[in-house]
Residue frames as qw, qx, qy, qz and C-alpha x, y, z in Angstrom:
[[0.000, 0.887, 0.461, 0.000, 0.00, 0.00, 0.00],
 [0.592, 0.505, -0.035, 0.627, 1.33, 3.53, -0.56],
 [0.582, -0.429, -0.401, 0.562, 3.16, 5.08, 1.92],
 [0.068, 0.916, 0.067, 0.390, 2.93, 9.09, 2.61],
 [0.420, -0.367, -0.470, 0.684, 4.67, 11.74, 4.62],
 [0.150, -0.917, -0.243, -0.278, 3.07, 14.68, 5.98],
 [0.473, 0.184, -0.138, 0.850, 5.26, 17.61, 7.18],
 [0.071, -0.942, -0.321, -0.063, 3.79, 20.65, 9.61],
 [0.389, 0.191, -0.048, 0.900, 6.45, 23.56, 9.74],
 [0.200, -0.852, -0.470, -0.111, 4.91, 25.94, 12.28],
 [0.003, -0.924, 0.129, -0.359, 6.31, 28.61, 14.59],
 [0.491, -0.606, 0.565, -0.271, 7.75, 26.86, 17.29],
 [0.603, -0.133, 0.786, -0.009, 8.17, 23.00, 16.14],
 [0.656, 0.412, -0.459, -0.435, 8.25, 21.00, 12.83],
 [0.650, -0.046, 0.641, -0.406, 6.54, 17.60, 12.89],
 [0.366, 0.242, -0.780, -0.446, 6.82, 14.60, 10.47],
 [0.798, 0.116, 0.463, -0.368, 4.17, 11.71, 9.81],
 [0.312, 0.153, -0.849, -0.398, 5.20, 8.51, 7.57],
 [0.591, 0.189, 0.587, -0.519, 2.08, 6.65, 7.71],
 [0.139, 0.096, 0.973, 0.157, 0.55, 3.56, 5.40],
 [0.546, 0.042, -0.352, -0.759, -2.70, 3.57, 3.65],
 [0.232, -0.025, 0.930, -0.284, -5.18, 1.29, 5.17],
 [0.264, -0.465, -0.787, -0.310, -8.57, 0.27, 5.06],
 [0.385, -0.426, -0.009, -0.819, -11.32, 1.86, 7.14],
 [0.309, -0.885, -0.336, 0.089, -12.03, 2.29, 9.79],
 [0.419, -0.802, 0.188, 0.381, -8.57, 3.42, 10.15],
 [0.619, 0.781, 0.078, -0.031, -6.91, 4.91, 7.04],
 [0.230, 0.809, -0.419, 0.343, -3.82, 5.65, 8.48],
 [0.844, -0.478, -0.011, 0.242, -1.46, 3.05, 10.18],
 [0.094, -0.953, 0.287, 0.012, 1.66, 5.13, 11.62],
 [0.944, 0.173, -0.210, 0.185, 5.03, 4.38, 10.68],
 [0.573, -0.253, -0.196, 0.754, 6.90, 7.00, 12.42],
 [0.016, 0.873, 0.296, 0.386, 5.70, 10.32, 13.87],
 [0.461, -0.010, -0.188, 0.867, 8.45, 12.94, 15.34],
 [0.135, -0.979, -0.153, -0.019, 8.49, 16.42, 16.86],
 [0.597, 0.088, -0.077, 0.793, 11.76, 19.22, 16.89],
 [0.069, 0.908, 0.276, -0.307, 11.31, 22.16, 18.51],
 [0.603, 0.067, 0.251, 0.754, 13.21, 24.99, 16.12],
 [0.033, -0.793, -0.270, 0.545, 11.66, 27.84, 16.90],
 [0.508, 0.333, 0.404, 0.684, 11.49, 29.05, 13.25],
 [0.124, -0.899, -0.281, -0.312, 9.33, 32.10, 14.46],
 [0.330, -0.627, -0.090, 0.700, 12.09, 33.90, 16.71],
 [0.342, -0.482, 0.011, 0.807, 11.46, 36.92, 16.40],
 [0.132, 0.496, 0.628, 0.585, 9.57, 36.96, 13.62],
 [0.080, -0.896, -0.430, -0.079, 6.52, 39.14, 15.33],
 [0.402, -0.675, -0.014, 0.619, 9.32, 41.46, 16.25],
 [0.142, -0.404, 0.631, 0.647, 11.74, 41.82, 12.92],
 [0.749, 0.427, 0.170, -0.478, 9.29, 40.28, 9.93],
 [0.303, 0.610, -0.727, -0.090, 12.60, 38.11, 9.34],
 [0.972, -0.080, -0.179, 0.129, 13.67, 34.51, 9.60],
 [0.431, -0.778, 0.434, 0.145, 16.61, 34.34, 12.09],
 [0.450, 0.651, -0.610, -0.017, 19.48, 32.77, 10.20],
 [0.140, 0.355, -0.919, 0.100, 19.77, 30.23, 12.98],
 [0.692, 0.262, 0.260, -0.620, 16.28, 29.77, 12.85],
 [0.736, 0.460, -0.298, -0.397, 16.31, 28.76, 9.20],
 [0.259, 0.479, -0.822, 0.165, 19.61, 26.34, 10.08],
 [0.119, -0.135, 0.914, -0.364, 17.79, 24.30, 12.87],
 [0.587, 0.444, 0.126, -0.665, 15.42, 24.02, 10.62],
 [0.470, 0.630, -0.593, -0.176, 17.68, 22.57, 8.21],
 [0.081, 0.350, -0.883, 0.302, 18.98, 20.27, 10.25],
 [0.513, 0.083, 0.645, -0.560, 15.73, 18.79, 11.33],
 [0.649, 0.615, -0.137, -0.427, 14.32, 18.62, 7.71],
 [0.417, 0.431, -0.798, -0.055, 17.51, 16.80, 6.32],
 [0.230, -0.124, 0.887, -0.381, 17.10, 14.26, 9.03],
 [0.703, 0.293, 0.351, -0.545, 13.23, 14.14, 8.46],
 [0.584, 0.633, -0.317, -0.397, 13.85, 13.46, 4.61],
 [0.097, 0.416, -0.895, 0.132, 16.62, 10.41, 5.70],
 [0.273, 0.092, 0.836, -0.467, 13.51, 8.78, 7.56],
 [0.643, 0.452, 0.278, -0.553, 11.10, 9.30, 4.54],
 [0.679, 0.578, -0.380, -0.243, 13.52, 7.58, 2.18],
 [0.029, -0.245, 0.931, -0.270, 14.09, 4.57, 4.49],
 [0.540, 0.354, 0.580, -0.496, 10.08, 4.08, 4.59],
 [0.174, 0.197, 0.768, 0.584, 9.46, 4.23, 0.64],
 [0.123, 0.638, 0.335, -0.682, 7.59, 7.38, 1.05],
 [0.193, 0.114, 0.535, 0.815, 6.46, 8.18, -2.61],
 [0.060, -0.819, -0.316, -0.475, 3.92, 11.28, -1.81],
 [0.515, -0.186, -0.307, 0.778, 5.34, 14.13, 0.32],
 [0.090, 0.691, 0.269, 0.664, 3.51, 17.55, 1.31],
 [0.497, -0.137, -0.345, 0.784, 5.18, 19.84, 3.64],
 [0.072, 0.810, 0.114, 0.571, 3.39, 23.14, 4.60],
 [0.438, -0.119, -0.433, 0.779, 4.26, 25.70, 6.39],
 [0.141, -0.744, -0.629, -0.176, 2.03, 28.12, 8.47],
 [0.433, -0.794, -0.284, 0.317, 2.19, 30.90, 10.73],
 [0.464, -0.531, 0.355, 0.613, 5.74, 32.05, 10.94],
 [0.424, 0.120, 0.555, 0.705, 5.93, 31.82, 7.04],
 [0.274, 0.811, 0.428, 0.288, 2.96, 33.37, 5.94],
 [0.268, -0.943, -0.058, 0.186, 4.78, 36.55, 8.30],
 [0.658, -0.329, 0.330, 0.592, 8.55, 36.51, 7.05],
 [0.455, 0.868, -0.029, -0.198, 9.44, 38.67, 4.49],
 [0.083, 0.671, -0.706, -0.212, 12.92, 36.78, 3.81],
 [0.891, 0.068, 0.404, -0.195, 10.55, 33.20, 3.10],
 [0.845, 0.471, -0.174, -0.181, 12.04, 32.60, -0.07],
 [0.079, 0.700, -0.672, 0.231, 15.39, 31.49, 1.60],
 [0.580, -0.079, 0.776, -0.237, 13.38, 28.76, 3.22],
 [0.790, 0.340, 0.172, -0.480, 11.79, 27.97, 0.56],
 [0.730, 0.521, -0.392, -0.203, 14.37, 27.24, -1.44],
 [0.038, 0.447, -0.884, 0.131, 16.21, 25.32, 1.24],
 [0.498, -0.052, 0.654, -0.566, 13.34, 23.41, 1.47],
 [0.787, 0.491, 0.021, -0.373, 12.96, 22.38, -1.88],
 [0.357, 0.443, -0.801, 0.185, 16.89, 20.76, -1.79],
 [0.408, -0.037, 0.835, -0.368, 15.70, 18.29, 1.12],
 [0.685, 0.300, 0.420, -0.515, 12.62, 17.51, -0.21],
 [0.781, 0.547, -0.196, -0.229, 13.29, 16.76, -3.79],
 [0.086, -0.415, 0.900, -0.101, 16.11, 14.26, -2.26],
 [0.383, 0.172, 0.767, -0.484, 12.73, 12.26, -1.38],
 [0.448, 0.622, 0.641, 0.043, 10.18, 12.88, -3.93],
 [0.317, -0.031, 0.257, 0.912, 11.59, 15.20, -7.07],
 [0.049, -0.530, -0.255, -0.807, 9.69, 18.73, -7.25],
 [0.527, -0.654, -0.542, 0.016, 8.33, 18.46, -3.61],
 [0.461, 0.075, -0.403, 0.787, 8.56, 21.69, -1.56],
 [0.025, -0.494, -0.635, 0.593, 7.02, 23.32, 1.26],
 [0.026, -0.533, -0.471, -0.703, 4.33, 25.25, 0.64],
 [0.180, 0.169, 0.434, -0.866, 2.38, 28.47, 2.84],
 [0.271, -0.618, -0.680, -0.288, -1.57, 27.60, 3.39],
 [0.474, -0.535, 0.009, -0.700, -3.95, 30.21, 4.59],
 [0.345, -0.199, 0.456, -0.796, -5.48, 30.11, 7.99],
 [0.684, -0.027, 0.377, -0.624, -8.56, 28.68, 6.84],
 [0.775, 0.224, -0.567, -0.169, -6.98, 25.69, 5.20],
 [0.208, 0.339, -0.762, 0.511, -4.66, 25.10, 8.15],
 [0.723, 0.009, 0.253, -0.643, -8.56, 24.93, 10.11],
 [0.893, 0.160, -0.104, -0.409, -9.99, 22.52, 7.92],
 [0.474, 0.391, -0.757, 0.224, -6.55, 20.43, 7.91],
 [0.124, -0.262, 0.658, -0.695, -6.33, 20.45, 11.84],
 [0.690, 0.074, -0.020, -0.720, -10.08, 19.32, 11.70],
 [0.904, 0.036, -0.234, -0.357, -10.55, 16.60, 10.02],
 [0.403, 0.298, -0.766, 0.402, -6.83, 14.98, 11.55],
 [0.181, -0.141, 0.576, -0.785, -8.66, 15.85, 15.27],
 [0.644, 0.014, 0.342, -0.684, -12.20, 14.03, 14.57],
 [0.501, 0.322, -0.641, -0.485, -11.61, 11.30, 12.05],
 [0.409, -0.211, -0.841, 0.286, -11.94, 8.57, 15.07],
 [0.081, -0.028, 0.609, -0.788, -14.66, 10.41, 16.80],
 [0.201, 0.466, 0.861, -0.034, -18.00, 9.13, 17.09],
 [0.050, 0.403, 0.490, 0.771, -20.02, 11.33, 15.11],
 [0.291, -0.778, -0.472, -0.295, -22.84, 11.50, 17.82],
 [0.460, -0.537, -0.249, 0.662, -20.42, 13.65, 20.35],
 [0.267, 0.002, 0.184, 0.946, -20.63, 16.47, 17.75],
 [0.535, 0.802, -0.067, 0.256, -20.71, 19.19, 16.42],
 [0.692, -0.453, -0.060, 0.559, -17.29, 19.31, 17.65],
 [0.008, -0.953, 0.282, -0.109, -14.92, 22.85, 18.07],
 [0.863, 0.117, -0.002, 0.492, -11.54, 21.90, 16.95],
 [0.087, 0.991, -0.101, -0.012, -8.76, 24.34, 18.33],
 [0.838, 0.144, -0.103, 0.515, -5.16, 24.22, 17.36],
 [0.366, -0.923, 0.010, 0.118, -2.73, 26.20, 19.41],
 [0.710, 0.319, -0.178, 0.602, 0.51, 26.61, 17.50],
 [0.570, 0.139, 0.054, 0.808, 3.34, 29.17, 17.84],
 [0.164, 0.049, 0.283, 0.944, 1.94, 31.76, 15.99],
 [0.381, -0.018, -0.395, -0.836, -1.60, 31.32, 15.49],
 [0.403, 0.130, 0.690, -0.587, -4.70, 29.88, 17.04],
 [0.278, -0.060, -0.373, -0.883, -7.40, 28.02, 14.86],
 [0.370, 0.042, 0.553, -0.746, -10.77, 27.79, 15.86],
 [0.232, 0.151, -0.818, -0.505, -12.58, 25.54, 13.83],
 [0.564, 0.131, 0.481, -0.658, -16.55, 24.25, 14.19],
 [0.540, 0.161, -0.636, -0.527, -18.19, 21.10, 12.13],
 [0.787, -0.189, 0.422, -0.408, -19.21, 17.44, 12.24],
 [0.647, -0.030, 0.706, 0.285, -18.78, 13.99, 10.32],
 [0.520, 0.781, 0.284, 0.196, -20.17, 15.84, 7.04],
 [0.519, 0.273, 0.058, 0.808, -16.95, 18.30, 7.43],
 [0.242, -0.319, -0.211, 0.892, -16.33, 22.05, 8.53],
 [0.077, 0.826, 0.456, 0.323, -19.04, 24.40, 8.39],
 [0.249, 0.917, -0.081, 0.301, -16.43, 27.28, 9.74],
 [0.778, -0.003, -0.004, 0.628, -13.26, 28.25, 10.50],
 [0.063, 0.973, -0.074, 0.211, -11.24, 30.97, 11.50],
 [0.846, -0.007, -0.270, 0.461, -7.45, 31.09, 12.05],
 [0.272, -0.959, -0.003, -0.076, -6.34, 34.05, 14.99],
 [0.466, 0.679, -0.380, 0.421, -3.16, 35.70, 14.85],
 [0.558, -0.674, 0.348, -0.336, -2.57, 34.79, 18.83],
 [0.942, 0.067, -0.315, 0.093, -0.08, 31.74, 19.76],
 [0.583, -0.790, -0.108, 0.158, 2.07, 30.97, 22.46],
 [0.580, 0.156, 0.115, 0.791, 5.60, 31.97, 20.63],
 [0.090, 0.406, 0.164, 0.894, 4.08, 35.27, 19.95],
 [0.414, -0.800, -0.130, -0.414, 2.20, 36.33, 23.22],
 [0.541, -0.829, -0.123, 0.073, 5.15, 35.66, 24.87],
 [0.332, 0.214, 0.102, 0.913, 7.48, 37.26, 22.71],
 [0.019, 0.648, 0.262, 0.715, 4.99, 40.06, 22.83],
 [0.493, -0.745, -0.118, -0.434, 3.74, 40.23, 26.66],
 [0.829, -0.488, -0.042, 0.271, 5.93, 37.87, 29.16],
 [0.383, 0.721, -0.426, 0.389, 9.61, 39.29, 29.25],
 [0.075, -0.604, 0.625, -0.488, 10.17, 38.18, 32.46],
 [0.730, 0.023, -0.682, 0.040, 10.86, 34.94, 34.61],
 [0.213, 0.537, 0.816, -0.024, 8.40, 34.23, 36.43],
 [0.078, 0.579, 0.438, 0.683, 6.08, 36.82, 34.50],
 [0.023, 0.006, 0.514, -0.857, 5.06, 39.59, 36.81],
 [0.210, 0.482, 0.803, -0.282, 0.84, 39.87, 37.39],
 [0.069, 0.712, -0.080, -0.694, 1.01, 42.82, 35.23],
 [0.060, -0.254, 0.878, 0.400, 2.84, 41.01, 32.65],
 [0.212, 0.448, 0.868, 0.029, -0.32, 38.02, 32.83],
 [0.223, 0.671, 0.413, -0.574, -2.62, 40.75, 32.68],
 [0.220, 0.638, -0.432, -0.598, -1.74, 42.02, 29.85],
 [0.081, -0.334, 0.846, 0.407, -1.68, 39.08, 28.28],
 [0.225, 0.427, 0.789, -0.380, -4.66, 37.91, 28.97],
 [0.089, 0.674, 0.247, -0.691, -5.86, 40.85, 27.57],
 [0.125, 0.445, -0.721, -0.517, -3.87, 40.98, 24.41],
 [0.002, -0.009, 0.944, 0.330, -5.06, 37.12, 23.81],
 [0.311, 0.503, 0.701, -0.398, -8.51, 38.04, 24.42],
 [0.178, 0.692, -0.270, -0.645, -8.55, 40.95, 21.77],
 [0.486, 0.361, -0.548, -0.577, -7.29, 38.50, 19.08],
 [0.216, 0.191, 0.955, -0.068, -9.42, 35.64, 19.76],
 [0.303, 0.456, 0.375, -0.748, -12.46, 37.96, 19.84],
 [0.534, 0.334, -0.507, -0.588, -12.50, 37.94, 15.47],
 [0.009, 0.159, -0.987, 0.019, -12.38, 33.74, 16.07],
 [0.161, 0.434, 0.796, -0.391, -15.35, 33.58, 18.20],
 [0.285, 0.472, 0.081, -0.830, -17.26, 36.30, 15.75],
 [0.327, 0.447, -0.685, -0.473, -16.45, 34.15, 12.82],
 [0.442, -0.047, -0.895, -0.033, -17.10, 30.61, 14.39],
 [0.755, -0.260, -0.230, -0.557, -20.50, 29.71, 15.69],
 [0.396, 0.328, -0.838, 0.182, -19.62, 27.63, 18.00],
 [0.492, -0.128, 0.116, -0.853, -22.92, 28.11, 20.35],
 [0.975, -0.015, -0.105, -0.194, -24.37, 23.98, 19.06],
 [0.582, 0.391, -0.711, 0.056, -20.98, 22.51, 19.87],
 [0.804, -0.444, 0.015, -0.397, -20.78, 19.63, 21.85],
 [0.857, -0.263, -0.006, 0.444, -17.54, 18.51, 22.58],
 [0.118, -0.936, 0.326, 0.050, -14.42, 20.33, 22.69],
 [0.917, 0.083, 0.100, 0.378, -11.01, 18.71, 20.87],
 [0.094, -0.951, 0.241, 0.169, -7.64, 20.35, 21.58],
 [0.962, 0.255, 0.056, 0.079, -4.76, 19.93, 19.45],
 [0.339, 0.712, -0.400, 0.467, -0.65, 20.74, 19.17],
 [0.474, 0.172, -0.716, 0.482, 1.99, 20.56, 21.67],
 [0.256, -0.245, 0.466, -0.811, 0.49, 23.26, 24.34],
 [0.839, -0.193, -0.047, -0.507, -2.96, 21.31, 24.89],
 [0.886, 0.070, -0.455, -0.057, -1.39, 17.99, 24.73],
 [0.449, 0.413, -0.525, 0.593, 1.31, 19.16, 27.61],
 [0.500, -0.322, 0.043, -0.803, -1.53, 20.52, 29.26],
 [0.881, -0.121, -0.288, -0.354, -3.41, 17.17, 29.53],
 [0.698, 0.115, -0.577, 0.408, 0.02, 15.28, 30.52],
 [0.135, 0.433, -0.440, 0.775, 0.64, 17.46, 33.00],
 [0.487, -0.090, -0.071, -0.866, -2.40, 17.29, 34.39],
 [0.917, -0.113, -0.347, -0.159, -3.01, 13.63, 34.59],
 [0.614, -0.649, 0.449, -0.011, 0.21, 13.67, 37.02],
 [0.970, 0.219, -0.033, 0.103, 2.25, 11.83, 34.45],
 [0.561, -0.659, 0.218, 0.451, 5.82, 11.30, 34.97],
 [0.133, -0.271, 0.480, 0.824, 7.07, 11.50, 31.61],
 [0.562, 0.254, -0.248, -0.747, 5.39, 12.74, 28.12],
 [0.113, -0.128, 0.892, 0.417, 3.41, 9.80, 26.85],
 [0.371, 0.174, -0.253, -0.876, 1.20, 9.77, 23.64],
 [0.331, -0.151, -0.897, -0.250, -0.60, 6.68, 24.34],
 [0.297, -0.334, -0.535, 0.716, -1.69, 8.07, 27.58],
 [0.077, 0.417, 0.284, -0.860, -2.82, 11.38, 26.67],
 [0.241, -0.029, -0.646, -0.723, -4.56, 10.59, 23.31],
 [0.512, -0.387, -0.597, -0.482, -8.38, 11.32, 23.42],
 [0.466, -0.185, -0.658, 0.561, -7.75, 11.88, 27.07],
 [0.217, -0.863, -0.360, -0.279, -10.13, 14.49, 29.49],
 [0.412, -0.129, -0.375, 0.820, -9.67, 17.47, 31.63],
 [0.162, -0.758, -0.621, 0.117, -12.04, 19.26, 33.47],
 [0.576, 0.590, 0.108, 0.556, -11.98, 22.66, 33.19],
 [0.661, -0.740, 0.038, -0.120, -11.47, 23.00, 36.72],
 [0.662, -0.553, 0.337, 0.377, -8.08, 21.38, 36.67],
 [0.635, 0.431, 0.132, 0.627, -7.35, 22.93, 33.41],
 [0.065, -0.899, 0.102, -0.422, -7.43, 26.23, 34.92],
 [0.715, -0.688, 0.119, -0.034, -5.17, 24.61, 37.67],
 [0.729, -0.046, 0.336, 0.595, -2.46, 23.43, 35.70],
 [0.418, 0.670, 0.272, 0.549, -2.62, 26.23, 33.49],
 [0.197, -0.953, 0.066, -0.220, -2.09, 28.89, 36.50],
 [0.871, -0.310, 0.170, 0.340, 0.72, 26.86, 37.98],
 [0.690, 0.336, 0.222, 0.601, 2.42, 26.57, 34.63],
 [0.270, 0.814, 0.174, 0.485, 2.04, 30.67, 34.41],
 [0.361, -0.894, 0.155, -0.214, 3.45, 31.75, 37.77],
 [0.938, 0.054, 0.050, 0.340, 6.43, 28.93, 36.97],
 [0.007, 0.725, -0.521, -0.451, 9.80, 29.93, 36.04],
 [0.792, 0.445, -0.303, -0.289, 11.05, 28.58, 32.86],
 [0.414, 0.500, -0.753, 0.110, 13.31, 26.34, 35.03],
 [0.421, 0.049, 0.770, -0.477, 10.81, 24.96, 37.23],
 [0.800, 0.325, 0.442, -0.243, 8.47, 23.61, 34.09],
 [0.605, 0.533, -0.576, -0.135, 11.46, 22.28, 32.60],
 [0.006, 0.323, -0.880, 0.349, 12.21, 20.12, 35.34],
 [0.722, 0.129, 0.438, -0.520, 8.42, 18.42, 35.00],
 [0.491, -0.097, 0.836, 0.224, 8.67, 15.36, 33.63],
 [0.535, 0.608, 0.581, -0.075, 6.06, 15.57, 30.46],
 [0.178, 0.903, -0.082, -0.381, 7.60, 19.08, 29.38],
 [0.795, 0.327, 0.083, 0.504, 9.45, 19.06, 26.31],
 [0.373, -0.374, 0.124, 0.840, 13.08, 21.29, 26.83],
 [0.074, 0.136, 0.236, 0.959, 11.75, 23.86, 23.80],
 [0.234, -0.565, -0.541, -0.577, 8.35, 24.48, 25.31],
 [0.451, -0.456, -0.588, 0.493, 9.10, 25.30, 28.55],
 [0.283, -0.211, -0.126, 0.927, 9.84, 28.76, 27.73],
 [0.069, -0.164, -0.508, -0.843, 6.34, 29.13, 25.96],
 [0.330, -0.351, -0.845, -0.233, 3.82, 27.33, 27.60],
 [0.077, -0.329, -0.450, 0.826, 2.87, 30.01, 29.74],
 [0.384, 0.413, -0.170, -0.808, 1.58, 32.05, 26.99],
 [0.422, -0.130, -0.733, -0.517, 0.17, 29.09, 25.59],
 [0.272, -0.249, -0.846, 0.384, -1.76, 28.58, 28.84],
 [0.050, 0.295, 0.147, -0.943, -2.63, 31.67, 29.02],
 [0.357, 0.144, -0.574, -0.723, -4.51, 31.42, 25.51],
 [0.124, -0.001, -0.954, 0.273, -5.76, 28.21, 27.06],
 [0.111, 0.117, 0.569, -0.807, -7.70, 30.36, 29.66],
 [0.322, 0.220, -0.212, -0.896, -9.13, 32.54, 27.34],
 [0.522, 0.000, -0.572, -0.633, -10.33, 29.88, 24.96],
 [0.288, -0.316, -0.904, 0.004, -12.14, 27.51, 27.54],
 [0.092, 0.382, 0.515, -0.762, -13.91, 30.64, 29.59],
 [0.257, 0.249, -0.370, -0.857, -15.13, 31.47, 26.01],
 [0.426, 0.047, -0.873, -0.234, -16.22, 28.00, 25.53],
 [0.162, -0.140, -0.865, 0.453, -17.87, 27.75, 28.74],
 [0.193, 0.358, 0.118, -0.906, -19.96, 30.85, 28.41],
 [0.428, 0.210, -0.453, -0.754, -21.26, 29.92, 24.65],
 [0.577, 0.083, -0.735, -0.346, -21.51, 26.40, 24.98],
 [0.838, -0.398, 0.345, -0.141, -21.90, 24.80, 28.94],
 [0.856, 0.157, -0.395, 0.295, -18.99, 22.39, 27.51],
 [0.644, -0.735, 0.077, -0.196, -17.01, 21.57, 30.74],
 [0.804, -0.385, 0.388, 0.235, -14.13, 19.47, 29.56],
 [0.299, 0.690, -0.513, -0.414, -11.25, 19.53, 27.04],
 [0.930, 0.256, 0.256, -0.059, -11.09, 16.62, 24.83],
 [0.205, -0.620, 0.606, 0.453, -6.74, 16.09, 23.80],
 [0.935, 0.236, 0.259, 0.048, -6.17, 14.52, 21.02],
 [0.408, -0.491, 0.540, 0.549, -2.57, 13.48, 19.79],
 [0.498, 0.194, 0.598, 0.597, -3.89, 13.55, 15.91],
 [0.024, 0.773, 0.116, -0.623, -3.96, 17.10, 14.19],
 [0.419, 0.729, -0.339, -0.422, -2.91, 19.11, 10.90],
 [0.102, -0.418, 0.824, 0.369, -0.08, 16.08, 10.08],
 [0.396, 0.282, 0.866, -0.114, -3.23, 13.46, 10.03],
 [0.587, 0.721, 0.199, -0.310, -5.46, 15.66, 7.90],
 [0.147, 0.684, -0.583, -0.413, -2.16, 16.52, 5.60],
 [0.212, -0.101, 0.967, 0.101, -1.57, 12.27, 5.43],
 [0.422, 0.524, 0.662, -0.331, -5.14, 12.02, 4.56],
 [0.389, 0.801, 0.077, -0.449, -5.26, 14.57, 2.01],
 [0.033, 0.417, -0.821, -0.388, -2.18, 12.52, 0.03],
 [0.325, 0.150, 0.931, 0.063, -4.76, 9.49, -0.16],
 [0.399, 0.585, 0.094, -0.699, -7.27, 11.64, -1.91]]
């Protein structure tokens, strides 16, 4: 059967899926699924630049990736990239180092920048394809880096979508400067991520949903953390609950941390310590929002997201 690999190239982390073609129920049997942070977004929301050693540990992750898709007999390959690119005004430098890796693997393959409201509909359908149908209409948010989408549908597909410029790279580049943040600091942030959620929630209906499905690194860290686990694991937190009682508990912790006290928790990955405040933060926002519109009470994790919908969208 033919093997794929899906690529996600966000702000903060770039994520590979080799994955088999199956049969149904389950279309997709994993052959190897990775994570690197490389913080391609420093500094982007600051400088509208890729950092030079940004792009490099980038590089270096990518080449590797590309070794591991031509050891599988990967022969479809579609890399995008989201956030961070769509903002850079020195992209074509990735681009074109991203088209040497890739065409090592499958010749003419290189990343590409999707919109917002593809990156939605991607994230989607990866985040519900194994959910019973009758728990919906389900609200599908992905918390990257850069960018926040907010996504509303069911088994018949997305009926909207809306992708907010708010993520935890960039609210705490933009609001946290200090370790621990000061209460000022939160405030503000708070604030800030409320502001650009606000278009999200204007755009997406989200009023008939009945479940709640968080996706990406912050939710899923969230959940681990949260269950008391000692180290990160994805068998564990997949499709796992949390109340939004002891998400607001882990999530205040995590913010009044230093960035060397929630590195030293067993679940945390070393490049997300310094974020997951501001992705906690965002967190807040989106489950008081969620609580208000909808009575939903719990977050629903799930460990399959944009890479699954991408892997999907090769079997097409």
């Amino acid at each position: 059967m033919i093997v794929v690999g899906a690529i996600d190239c966000g702000t903060n982390s770039i994520r590979l899926l080799v994955a088999r073609a199956n049969s149904a129920p389950a279309p997709l049997v994993d052959l190897h699924r990775e994570m690197r942070v490389v913080r391609l977004g420093q500094g982007v929301d600051a400088t509208g630049r890729f950092a030079p050693e940004a792009i490099e540990r980038t590089r270096q992750a990518l080449a590797d990736y590309v070794d591991i898709m031509i050891a599988a007999g990967v022969e479809r390959v579609r890399m995008v990239a989201t956030s961070a690119t769509r903002d850079a005004a020195n992209r074509d430098e990735f681009f074109a180092m991203t088209a040497e890796l890739l065409g090592r693997a499958v010749p003419g393959a290189r990343a590409e920048v999707i919109t917002g409201d593809e990156e939605a509909r991607l994230s989607f359908r990866g985040a519900v394809g194994e959910l019973d149908s009758a728990r919906g209409p389900f609200v599908v948010t992905d918390l990257g880096g850069g960018s926040t989408e907010v996504v509303v549908g069911d088994s018949d597909g997305v009926s909207a979508a809306f992708s907010a410029d708010i993520g935890c790279v960039r609210l705490t580049e933009r609001c946290l400067p200090s370790d621990p943040p000061s209460d000022d600091e939160v405030a503000a942030a708070r604030v800030f991520a409320r502001e650009r959620l606000e278009p999200a929630f204007a755009a997406v209906p989200v009023e008939g949903a009945h479940t709640w499905v968080g996706v990406a690194g912050t939710m899923t860290t969230l959940a681990a953390i949260g269950a008391g686990l000692a180290d990160y694991d994805p068998e564990v937190i997949h499709l796992s609950r949390i109340s939004f009682d002891d998400l607001d508990a882990v999530c205040s912790r995590l913010v009044a941390m230093t960035r060397a006290e929630r590195a030293a928790l067993g679940p945390m990955h070393p490049g997300r310590a310094d974020v997951i405040g501001g992705g906690s933060l965002v967190t807040m926002e989106l489950a008081d929002v969620l609580s208000a519109r909808t009575g939903i009470t719990e977050l629903l994790v799930s460990e399959h997201d944009i890479l699954d919908g991408i892997a999907l969208g090769l079997l097409d």
